[in-house]
N, C-alpha and C positions, 0 to 999 in steps of 0.2 A: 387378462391376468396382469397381475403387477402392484404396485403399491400403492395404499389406500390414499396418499396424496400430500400435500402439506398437512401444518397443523391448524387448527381453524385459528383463527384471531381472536377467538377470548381468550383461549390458552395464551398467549402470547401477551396479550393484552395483562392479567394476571400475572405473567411471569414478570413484565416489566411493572407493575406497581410493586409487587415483592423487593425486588432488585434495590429499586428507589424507597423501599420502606427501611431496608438493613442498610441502606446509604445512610441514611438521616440517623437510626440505631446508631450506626458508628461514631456520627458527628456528635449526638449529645453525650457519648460516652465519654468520647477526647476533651470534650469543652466541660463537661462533669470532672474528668481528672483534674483536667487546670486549676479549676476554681479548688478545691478542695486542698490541693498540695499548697494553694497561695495560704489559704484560712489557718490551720494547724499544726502543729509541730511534730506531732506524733504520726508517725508513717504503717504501713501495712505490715512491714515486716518486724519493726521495732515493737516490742511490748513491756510496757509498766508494770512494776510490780511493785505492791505494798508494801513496806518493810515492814509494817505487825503481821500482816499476811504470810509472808516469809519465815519470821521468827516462831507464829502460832505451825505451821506447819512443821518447820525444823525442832518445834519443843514436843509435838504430838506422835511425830512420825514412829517414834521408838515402837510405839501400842499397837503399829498396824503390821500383822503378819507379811502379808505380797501387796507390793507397794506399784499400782498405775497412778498411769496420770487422769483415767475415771474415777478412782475412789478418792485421788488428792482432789480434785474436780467438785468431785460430789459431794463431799465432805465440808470443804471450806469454799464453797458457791464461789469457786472463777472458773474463767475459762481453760478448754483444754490444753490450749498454746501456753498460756500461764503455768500453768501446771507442770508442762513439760520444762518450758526454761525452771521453775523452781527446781525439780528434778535432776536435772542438769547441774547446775549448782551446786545442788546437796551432792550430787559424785564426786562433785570435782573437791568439795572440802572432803570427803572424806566419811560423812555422815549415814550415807548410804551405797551399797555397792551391788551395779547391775547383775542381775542372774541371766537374764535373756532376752535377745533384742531381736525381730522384725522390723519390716517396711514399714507396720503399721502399730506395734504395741512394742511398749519397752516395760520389763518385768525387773523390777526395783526389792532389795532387804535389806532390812535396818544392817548396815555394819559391825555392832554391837553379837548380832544373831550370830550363831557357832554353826561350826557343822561345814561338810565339803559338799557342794554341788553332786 
């Protein structure tokens, strides 16, 4: 009785090209970063935004009953991130004013709209 023993040597064998495959994974990932931060201006966190983009959403927005940043999205074809900072935005002027916010969805009405929560 007792334990079946080592582990054979392809295992091993296997584990060590894995090991050396996510080595080299990591190294083009770092040297991928490099290059790219040298190339362009605009960064991962920072996002552009149109200013007719802006103005068409802030002149439309009145018409839309509950206001996410899917239907500002979907509506005026940008991205979600996009969306959300315009959103953002529009609260902070005043234009629109949040009803309810999650981790994951923020629920937006026109300012203009009456009525108590």
């Amino acid at each position: 009785m007792g334990t079946k023993g080592k582990k054979p040597l392809s295992s091993i064998e296997k584990r060590q090209k894995r090991l050396m495959g996510e080595e080299s994974r990591s190294e083009r990932k770092a040297r991928k970063g490099r290059e790219s931060s040298r190339g362009s201006v605009a960064s991962a966190t920072s996002v552009k935004i149109d200013q007719s983009t802006y103005r068409r959403v802030k002149n439309e927005i009145s018409n839309i009953d509950v206001i996410t940043p899917y239907v500002i999205a979907s509506r005026f074809d940008i991205t979600l991130t996009a969306a959300k900072s315009i959103l953002r935005m529009l609260e902070s002027e005043g234009v629109i004013r949040l009803y309810d916010k999650s981790r994951r969805l923020s629920i937006y009405l026109p300012a203009t709209a009456g009525g108590s929560s």
